[in-house]
TORLO-704741 format. One line per field, with one value per residue (C-alpha): residue number from 0; residue in three letters; chain; x, y, z. Coordinates in Angstrom, 2 decimals. Example, Ala and Ser with C-alpha at 12.3 -4.5 7.8 and 13.67 -1.06 7.14 Angstrom:
BEGIN
num: c(0 1)
residuo: c(ALA SER)
cadena: c(A A)
c1: c(12.30 13.67)
c2: c(-4.50 -1.06)
c3: c(7.80 7.14)
//
This chain:
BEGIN
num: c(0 1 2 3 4 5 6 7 8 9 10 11 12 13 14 15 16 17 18 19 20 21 22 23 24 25 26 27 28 29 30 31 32 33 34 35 36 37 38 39 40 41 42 43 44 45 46 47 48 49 50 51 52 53 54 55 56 57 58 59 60 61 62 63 64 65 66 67 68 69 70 71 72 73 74 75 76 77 78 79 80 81 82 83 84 85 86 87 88 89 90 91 92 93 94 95 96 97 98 99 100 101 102 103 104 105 106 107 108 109 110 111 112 113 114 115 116 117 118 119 120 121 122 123 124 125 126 127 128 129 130 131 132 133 134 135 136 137 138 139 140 141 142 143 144 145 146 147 148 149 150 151 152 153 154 155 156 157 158 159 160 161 162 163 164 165 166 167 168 169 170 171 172 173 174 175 176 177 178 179 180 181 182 183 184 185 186 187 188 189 190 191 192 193 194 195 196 197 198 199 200 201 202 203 204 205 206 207 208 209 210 211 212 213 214 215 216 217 218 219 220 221 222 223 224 225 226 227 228 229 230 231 232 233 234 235 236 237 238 239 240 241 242 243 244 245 246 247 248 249 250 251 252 253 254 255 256 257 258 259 260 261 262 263 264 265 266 267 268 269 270 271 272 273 274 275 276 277 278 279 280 281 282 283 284 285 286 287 288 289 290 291 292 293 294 295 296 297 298 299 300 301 302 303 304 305 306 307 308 309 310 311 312 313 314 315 316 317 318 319 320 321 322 323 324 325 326 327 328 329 330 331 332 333 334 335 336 337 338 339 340 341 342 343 344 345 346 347 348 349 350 351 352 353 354 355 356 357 358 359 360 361 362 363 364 365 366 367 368 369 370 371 372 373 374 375 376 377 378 379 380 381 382 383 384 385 386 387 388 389 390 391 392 393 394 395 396 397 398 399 400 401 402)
residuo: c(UNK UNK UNK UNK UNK UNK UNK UNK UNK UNK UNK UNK UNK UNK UNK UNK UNK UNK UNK UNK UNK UNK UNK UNK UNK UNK UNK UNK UNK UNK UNK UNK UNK UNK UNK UNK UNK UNK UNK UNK UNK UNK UNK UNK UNK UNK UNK UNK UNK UNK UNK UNK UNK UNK UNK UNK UNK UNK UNK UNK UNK UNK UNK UNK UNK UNK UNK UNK UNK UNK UNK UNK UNK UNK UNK UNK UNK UNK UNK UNK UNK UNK UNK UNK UNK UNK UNK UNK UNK UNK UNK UNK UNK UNK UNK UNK UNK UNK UNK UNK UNK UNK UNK UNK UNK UNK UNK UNK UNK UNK UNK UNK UNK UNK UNK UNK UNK UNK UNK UNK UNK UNK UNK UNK UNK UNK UNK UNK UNK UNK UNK UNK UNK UNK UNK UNK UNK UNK UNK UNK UNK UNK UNK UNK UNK UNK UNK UNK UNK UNK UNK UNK UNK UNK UNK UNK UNK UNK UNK UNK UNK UNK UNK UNK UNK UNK UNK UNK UNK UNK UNK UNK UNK UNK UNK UNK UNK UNK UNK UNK UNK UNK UNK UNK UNK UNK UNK UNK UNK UNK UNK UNK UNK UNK UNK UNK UNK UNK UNK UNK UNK UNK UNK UNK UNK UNK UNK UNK UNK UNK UNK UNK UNK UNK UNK UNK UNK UNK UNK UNK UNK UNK UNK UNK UNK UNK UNK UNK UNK UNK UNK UNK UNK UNK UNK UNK UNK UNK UNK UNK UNK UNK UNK UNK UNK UNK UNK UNK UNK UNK UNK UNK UNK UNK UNK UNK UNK UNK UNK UNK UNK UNK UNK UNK UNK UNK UNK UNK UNK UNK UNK UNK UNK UNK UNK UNK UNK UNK UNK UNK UNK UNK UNK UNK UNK UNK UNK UNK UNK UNK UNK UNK UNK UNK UNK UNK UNK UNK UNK UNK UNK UNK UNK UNK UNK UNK UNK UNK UNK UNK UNK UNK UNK UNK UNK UNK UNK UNK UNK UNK UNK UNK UNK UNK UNK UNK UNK UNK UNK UNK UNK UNK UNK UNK UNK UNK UNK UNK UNK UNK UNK UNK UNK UNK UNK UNK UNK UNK UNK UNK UNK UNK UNK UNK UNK UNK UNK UNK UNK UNK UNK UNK UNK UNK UNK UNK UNK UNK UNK UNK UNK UNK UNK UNK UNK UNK UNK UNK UNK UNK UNK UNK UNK UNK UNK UNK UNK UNK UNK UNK UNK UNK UNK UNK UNK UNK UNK UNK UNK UNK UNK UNK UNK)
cadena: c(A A A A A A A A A A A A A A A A A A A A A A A A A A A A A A A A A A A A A A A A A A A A A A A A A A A A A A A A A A A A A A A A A A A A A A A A A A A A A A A A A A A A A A A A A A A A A A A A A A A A A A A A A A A A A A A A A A A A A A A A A A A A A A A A A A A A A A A A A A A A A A A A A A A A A A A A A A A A A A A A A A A A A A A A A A A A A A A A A A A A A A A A A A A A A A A A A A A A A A A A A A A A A A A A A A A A A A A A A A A A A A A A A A A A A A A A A A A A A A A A A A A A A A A A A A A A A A A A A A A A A A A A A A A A A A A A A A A A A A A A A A A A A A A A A A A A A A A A A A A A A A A A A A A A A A A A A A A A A A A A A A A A A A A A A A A A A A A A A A A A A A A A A A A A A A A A A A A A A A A A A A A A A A A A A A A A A A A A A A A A A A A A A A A A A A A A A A A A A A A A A A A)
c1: c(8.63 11.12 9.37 11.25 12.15 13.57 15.99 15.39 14.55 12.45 12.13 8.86 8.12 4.75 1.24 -2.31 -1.88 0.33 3.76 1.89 0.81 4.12 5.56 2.93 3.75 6.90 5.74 3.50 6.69 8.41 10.51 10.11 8.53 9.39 6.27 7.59 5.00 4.70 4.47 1.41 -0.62 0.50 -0.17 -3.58 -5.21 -5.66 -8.74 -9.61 -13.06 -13.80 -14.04 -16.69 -18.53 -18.04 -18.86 -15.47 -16.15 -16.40 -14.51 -11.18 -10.39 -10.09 -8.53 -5.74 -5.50 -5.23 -2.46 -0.81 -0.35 2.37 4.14 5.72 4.69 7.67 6.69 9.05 8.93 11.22 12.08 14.20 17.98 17.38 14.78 16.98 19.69 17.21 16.46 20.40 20.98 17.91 18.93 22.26 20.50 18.10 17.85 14.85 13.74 10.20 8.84 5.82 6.26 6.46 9.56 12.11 10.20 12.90 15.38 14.91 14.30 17.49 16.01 17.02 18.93 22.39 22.05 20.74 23.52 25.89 24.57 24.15 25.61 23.65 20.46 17.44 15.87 12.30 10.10 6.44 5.30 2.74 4.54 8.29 11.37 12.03 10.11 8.67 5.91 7.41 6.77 3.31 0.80 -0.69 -3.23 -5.13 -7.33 -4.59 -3.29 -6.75 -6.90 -3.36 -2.70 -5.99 -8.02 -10.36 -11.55 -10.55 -12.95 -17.04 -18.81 -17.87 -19.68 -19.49 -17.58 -14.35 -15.58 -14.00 -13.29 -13.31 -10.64 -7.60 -6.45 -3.94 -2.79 -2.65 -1.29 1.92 2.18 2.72 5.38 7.32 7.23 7.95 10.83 11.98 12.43 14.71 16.92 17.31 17.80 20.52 22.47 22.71 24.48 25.96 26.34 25.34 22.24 20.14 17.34 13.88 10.80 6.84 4.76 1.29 1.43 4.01 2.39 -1.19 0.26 1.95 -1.77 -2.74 0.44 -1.84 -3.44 -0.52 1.40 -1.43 -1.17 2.65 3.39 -0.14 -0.97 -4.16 -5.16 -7.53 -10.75 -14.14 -16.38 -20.40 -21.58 -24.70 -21.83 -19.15 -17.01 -17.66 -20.60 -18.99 -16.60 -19.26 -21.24 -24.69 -27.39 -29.52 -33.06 -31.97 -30.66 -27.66 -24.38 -22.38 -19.20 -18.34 -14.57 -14.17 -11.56 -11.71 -15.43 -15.71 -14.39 -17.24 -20.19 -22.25 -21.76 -22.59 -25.82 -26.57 -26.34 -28.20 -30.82 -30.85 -29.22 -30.97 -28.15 -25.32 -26.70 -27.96 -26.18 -25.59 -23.49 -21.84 -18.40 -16.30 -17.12 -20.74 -21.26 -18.62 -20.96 -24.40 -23.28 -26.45 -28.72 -26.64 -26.43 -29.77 -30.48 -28.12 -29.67 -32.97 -32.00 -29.69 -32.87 -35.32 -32.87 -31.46 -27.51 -26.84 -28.76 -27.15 -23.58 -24.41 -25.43 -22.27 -20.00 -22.47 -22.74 -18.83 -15.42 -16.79 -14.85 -17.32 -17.37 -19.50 -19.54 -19.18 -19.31 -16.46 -19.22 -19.55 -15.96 -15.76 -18.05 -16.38 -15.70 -12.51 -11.70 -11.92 -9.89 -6.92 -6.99 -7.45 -9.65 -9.14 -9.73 -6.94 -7.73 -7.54 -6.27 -8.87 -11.50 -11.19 -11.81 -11.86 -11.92 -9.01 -7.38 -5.06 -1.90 -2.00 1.03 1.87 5.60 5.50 8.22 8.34 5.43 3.65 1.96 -0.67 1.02 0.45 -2.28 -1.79 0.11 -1.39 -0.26 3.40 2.74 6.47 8.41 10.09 10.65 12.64 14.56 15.65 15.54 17.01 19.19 20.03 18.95 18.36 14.92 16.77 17.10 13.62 12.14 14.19 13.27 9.44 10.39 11.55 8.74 10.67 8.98)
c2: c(-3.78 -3.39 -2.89 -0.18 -2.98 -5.94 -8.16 -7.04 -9.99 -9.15 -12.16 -11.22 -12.43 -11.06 -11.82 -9.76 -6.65 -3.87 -5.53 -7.82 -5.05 -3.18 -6.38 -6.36 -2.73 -3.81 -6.90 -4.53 -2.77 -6.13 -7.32 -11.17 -11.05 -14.50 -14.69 -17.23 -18.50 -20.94 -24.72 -25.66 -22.14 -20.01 -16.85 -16.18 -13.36 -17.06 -17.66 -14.56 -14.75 -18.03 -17.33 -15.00 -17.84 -15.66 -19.09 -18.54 -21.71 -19.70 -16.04 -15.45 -14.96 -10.85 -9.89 -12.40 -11.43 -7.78 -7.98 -10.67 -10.52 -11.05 -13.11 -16.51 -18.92 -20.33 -22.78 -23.26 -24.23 -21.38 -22.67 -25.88 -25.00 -25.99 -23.58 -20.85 -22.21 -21.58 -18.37 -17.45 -18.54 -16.73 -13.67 -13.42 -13.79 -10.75 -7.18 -6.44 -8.29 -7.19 -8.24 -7.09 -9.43 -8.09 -6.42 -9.03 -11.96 -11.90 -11.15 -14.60 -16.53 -15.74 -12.99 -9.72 -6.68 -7.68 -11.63 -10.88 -8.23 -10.86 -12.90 -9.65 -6.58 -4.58 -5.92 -3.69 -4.70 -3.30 -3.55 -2.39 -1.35 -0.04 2.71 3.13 1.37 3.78 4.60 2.51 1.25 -0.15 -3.29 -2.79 -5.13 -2.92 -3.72 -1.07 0.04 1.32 3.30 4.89 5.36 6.86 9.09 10.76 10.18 8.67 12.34 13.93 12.44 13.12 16.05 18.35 16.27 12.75 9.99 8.53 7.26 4.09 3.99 1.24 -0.59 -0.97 2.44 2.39 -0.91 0.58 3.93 1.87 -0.36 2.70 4.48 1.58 0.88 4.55 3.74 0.72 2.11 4.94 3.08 1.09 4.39 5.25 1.81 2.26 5.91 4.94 1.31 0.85 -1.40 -0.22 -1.09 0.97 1.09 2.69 2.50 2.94 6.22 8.02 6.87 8.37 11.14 12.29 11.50 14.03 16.46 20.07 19.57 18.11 21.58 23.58 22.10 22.04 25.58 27.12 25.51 24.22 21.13 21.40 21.30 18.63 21.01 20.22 20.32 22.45 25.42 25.75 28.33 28.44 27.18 26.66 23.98 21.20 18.60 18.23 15.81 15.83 15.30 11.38 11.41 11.38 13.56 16.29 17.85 21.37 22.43 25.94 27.44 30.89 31.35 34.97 34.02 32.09 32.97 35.12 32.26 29.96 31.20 32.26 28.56 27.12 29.60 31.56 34.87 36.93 35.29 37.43 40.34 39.12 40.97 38.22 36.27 39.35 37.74 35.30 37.13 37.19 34.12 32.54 35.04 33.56 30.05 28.38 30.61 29.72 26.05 25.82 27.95 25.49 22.25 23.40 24.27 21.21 19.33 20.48 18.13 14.91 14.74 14.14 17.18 19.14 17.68 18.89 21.99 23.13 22.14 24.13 27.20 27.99 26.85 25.19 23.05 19.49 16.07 13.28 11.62 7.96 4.76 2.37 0.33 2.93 3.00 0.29 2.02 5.32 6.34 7.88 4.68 2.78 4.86 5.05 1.63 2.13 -1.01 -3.18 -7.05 -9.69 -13.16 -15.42 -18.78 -20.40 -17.87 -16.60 -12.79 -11.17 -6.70 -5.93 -2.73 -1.53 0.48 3.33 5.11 5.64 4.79 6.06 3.66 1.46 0.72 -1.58 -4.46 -7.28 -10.64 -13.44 -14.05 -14.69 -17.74 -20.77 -22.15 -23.51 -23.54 -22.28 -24.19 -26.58 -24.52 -22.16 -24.57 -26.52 -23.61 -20.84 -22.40 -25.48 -28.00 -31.67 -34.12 -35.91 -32.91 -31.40 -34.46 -34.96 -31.36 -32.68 -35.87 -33.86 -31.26 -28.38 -27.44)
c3: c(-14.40 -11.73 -8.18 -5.37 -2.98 -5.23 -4.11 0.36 2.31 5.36 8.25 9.52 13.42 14.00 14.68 14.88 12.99 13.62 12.76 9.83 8.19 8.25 6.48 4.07 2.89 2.28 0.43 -1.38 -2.72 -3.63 -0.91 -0.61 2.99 4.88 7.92 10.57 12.39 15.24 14.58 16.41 16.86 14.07 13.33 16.06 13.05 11.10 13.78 14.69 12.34 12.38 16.52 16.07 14.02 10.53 8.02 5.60 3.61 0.29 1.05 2.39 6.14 5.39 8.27 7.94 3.67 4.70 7.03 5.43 1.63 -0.21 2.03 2.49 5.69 7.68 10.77 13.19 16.92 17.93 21.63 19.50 19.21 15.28 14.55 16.01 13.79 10.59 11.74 12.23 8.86 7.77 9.49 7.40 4.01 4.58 5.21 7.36 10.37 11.75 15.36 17.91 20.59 24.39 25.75 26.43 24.75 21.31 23.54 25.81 23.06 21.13 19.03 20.13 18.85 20.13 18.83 15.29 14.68 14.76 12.39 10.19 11.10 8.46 9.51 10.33 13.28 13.28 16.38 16.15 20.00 22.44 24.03 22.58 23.27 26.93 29.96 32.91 30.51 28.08 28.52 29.18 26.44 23.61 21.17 19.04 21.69 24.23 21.05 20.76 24.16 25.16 22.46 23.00 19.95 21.83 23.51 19.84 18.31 18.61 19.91 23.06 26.63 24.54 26.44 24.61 21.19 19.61 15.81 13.95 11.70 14.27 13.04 15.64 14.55 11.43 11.94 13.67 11.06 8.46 10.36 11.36 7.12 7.13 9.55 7.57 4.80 6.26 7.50 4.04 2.73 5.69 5.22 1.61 2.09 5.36 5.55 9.14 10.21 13.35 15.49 14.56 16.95 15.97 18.72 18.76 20.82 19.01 15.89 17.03 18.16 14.92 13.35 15.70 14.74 14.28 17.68 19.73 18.01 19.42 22.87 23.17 21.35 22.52 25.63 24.51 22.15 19.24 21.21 19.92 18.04 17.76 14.36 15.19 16.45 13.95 14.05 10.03 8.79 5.33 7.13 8.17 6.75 6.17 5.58 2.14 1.53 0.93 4.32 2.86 3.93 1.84 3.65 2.97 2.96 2.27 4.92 3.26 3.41 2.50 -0.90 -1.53 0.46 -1.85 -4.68 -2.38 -1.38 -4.97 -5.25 -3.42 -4.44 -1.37 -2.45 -0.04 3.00 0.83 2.21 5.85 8.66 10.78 8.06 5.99 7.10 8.73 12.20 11.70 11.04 13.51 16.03 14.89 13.64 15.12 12.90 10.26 9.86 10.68 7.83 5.53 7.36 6.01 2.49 1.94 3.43 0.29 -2.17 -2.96 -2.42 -6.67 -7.26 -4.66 -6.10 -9.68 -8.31 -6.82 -9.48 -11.77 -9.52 -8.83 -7.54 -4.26 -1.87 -1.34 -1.76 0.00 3.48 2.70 4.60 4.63 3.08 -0.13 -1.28 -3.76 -5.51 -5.44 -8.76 -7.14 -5.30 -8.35 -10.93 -8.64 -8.14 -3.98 -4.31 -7.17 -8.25 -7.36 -8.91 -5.33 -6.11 -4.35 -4.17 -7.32 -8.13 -5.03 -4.10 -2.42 -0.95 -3.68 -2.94 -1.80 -2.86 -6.86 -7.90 -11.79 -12.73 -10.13 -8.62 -6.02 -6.96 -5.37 -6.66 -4.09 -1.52 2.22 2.52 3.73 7.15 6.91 3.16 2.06 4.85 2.46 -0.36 1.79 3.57 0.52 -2.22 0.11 2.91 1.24 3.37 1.57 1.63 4.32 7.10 6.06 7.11 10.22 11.66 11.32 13.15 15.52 15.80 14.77 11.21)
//
């Protein structure tokens, strides 16, 4: 089955996560993704585990298969005049080129904008960064946590008086990654129609930021961002989460309440609340929300979560579903039927859970087909199979410390 990005080459230069993962989307979609990685220290997401003594003998290094799947592993010493001449030539076989390196760095070593055009005037020239490509900043060093930090998700998420709250995953990292794919992709779509290639930059604040699109609206149209709300004083008690008699959590999403508040109650076997002053309506009970969760915290308290689950879809057309953990998705039955984890058989680990893909193409969809490459482990192949190069110059350029 044909896949939406057969036959586009992307060069990937990057390391850690936020350009890696934009090149595995993209591998994800069937581009052949080329990683080039440096001779000696590679790709520094290779260690990253193993340096917080994680024992990987029998599992995969899963921050490195995450952000690196589907790929192929160049090595090349890129401060040699030769490995800049297999990059050229690289450059003018392929499509995409993807880098997250400091301001300036591709540009000193022969890897900028204005070079790479010239080898390939069609070329898009991605660039995953901290804080955009203007401003006095922007060649400040970024990682995930400055993207948490700056965009202001840090004092978004939480409770009203909590200090900034990290969250977990490199969701910044992550939230780059997608819209500089989402960028990528664009401009394939605007050199197809208009022939041109162009440079595209994500950054980890604009990208946060757009996360955060209802609340930066609110602040820039309204004057005023989305404020931290404490659970125990929500405006509508029937938008909040609550914990079960197993301790575990049930989240509540219904945003027109007054459709479903005397149901509700029914429900839950309380049917007395429908006709409680306090909560007749959306004003009451925005006016006495207190009284009212704590009346729901008790009642959701008397059962198990299952029981309370059948219950709703039993008693009406309710807006629910559970709180889970990272560590409960495999086993969601949701997660599992859509594929948004599913088994990948690892060549040397065998049959391993993996994230799927998120994004359905009917006809022409993603696919999982190769593991994260070994170090250096497609070096040959694509010198001799792709650029042409014979036995005799591979093994000169190792001689000579470039490969």
């Amino acid at each position: 089955m044909p896949m939406p990005l057969d036959g586009i080459r992307v060069i990937d230069w990057t390391i850690w996560q936020q350009g890696p993962v934009c090149s595995a989307m993209l591998g994800d979609l069937g581009a052949e993704v080329i990683k080039i990685e440096d001779r000696v220290t590679g790709d520094p997401g290779r260690g990253l585990i193993r340096a917080f003594g994680v024992d990987l003998s029998d599992r995969p290094n899963f921050y490195f298969e995450v952000t690196n799947r589907n790929k192929k592993s160049l090595t090349l010493d890129l401060k040699k005049p030769q490995a800049l001449e297999i990059m050229y030539a690289l450059i003018a076989r392929s499509d995409v080129f993807v880098q997250n390196f400091r301001f300036g760095v591709a540009e000193r070593l022969g890897l900028g904008y204005q070079t790479l055009r010239r080898h390939n005037p069609k070329l898009i020239y991605a660039s995953a960064t901290g804080y955009g490509p203007e401003g006095p900043e922007r060649g400040d060093p970024s990682f995930d946590q400055m993207g948490l930090a700056r965009s202001g998700l840090m004092l978004a998420c939480g409770e009203p008086d909590m200090p900034p709250l990290q969250v977990a995953g490199g969701i910044a990292d992550q939230m780059g990654a997608i819209m500089l794919a989402y960028g990528v992709l664009a401009a394939l779509v605007a050199r197809e129609r208009l022939g041109v290639g162009q440079e595209v930059d994500a950054s980890h604040l604009g990208s946060m930021m757009w996360l955060q699109g209802l609340s930066v609206g609110a602040r820039t149209m309204m004057g005023f961002a989305l404020p931290r709300t404490s659970r125990k004083q929500a405006g509508n008690p029937l938008w909040n989460h609550y914990r079960c008699g197993d301790g575990k959590w049930i989240c509540l999403g219904m945003l027109q309440p007054d459709r479903y508040w005397k149901d509700f109650v029914r429900a839950l076997g309380r049917p007395e609340l429908a006709d409680d002053e306090r909560f007749a309506d959306l004003r009451a009970r925005a006016t006495n929300a207190e009284a009212c969760i704590d009346v729901l915290d008790q009642v959701f308290a008397t059962r198990p979560r299952e029981e309370w689950l059948r219950i709703l879809r039993e008693g009406g057309d309710f807006i629910f579903t559970v709180v889970n953990s990272v560590d409960d998705l495999p086993d969601d039955v949701q997660v599992r039927a859509n594929e948004y984890v599913t088994d990948f058989e690892h060549p040397h680990y065998g049959r391993t859970q993996v994230a799927g893909v998120p994004v359905r193409l009917k006809e022409t969809p993603g696919s999982i087909r190769i593991p994260a490459p070994e170090f250096g482990q497609h070096t040959e192949e694509i010198l001799t199979e792709l650029l042409g190069y014979s036995w005799e110059q591979v093994g000169a350029l190792k001689e000579h410390e470039v490969i």
